[in-house]
TIFIKE-118942 format. One record per atom (N, C-alpha, C): x, y, z. Coordinates in steps of 0.2 Angstrom, whole numbers, plus 2048, in hexadecimal, padded with zeros to 3 digits. Atoms other than C-alpha are relative to their C-alpha. Layout:
# residues N
R  east  north   up
R     X      Y    Z
...
This chain:
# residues 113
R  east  north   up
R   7FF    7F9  800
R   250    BB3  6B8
R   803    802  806
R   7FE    7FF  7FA
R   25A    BBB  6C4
R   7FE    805  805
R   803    7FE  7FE
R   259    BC7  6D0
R   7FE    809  7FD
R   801    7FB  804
R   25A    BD7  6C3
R   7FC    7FF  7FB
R   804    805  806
R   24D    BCF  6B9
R   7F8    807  7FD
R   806    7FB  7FF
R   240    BDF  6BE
R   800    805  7F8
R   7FF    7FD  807
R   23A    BE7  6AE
R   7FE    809  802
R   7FE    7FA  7FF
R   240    BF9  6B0
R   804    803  7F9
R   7FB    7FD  803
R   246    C06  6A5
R   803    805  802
R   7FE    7F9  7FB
R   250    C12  6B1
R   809    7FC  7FE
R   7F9    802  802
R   263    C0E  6A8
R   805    803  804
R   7F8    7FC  7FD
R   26E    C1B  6B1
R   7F9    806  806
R   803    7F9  7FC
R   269    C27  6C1
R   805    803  803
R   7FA    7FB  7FD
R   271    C36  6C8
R   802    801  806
R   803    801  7F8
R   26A    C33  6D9
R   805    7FA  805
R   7FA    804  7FA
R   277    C2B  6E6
R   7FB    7FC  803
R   801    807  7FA
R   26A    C22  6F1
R   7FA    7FD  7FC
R   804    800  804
R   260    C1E  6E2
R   802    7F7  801
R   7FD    806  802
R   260    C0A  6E1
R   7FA    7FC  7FF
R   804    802  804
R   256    C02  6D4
R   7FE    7F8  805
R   803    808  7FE
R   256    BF0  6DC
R   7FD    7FE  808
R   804    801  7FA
R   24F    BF0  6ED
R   7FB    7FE  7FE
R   805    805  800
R   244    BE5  6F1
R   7F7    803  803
R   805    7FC  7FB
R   236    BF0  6F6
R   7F6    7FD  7FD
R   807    805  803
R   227    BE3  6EE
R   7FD    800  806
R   803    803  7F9
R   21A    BDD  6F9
R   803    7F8  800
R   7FE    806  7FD
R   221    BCF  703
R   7FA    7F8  7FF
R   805    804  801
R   218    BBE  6FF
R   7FD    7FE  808
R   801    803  7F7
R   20E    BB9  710
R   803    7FC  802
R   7FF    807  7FF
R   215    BAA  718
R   7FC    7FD  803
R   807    806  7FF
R   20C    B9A  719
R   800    800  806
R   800    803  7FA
R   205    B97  729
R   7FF    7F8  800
R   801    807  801
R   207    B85  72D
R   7F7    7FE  801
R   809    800  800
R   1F4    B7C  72C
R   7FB    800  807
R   802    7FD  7F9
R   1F1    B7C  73D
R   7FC    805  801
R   802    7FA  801
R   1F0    B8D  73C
R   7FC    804  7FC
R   806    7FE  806
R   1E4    B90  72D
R   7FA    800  803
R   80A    803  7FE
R   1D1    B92  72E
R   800    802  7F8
R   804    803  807
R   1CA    B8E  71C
R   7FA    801  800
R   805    801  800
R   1BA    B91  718
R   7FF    7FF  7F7
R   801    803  803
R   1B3    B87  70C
R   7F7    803  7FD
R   805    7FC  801
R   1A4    B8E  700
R   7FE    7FC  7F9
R   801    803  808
R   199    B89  6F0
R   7FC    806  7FE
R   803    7FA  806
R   195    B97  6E2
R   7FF    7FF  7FB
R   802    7FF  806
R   18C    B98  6D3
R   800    804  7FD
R   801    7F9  800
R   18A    BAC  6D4
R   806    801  7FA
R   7FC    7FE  807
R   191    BB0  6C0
R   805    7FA  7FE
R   7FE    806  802
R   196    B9F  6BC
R   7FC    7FD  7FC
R   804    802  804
R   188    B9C  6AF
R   7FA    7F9  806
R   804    805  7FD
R   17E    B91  6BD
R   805    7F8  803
R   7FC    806  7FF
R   18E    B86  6BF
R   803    802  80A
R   7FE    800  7FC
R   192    B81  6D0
R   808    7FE  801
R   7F9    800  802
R   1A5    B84  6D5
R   7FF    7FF  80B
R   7FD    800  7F9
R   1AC    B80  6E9
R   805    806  800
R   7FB    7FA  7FE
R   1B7    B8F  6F0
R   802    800  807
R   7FC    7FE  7F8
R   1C4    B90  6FE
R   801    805  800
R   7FF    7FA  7FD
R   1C7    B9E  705
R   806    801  807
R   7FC    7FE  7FC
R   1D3    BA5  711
R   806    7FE  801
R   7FC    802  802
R   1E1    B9E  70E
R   806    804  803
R   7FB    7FD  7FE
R   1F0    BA7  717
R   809    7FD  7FC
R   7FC    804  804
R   201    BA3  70C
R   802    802  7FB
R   7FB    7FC  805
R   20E    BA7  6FD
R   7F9    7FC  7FB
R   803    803  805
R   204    BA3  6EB
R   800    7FC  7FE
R   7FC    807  802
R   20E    B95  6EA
R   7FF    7FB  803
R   801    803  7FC
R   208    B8C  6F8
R   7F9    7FF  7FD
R   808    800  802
R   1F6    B90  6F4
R   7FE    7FD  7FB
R   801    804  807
R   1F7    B89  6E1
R   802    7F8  801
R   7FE    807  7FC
R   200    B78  6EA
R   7FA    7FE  803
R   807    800  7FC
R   1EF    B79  6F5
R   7FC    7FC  7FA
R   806    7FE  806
R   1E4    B7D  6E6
R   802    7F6  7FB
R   7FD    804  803
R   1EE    B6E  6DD
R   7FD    7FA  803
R   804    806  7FA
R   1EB    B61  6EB
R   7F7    7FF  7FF
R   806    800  800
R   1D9    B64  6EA
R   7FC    7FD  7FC
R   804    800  806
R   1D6    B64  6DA
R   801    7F9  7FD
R   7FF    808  804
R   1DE    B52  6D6
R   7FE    7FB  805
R   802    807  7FB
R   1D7    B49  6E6
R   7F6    801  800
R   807    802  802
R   1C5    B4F  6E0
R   7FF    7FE  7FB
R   802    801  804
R   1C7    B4C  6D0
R   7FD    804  7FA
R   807    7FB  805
R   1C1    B5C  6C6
R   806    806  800
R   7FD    7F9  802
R   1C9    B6C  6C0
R   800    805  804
R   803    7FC  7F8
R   1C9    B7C  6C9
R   807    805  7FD
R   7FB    7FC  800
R   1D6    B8B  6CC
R   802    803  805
R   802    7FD  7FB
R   1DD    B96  6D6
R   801    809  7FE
R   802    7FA  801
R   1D9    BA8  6D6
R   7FD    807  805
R   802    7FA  7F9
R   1DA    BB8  6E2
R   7FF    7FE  805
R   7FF    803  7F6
R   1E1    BAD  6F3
R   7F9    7FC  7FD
R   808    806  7FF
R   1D1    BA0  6EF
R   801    7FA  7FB
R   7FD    806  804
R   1D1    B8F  6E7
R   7F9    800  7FE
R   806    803  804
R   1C3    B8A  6DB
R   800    7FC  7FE
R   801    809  801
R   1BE    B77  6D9
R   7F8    801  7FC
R   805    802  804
R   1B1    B75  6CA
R   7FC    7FA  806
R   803    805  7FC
R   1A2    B6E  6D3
R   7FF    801  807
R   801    7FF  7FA
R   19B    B6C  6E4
R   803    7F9  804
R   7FA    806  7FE
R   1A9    B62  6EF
R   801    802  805
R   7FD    800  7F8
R   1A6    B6A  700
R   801    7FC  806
R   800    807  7FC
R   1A4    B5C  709
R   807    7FB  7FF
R   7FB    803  801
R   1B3    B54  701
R   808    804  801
R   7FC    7FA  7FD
R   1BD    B65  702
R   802    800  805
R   7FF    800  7FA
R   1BA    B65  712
R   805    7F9  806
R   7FE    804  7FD
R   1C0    B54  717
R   808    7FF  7FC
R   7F7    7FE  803
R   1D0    B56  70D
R   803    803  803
R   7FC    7FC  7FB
R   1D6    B64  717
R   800    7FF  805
R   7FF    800  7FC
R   1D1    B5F  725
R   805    7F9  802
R   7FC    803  800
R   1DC    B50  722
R   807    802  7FE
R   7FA    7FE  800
R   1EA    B5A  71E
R   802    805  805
R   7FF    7F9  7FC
R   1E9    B64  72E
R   7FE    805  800
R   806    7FC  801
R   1DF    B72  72A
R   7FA    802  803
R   806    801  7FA
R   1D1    B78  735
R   7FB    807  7F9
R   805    7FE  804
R   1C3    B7D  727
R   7F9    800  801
R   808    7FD  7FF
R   1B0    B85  728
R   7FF    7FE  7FA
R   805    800  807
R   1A3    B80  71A
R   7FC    806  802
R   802    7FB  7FC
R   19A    B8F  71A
R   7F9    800  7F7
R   807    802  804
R   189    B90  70F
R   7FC    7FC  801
């Protein structure tokens, strides 16, 4: 899609400093490199049927980054999972192993619970 791709129906305007395609979106964050993260690393049950689920948190970075994260995670524990409102969710309790994953990619992360 290009960069006119925005679904608008404003066809014609009469307005001289009127201009439909400005970029006036929120800006995606940019990643900070891992260094610079703090991570905190968490287990929830709370309205999950009694299932436990691993949750990162704090994650500063584009969503595209973040779902790349969430990815890694998911296929070095082995288990399912998503990512949802800046947070990764890893079916299962894998702080201990969450934790030693990021910190081998750099990452400076807290278990916190």
């Amino acid at each position: 899609m290009g960069k006119h791709s925005k679904n608008s129906r404003i066809v014609f305007s009469t307005n001289p400093d009127f201009n439909d395609w400005d970029d006036d979106q929120e800006q995606e964050a940019e990643t900070l490199p891992p260094k610079q993260q703090k991570l905190i690393i968490s287990l929830d049950k709370k309205q999950r049927k009694g299932k436990k689920v691993t949750l990162v948190k704090g994650f500063v970075g584009s969503n595209g980054d973040l779902k790349d994260l969430g990815k890694t995670l998911k296929s070095k524990c082995g288990v399912g999972g998503s990512v949802k409102d800046g947070e990764i969710i890893i079916q299962g309790d894998f702080k201990e192993k969450v934790k030693q994953i990021l910190e081998s990619m750099d990452y400076k992360c807290k278990v916190s619970g």
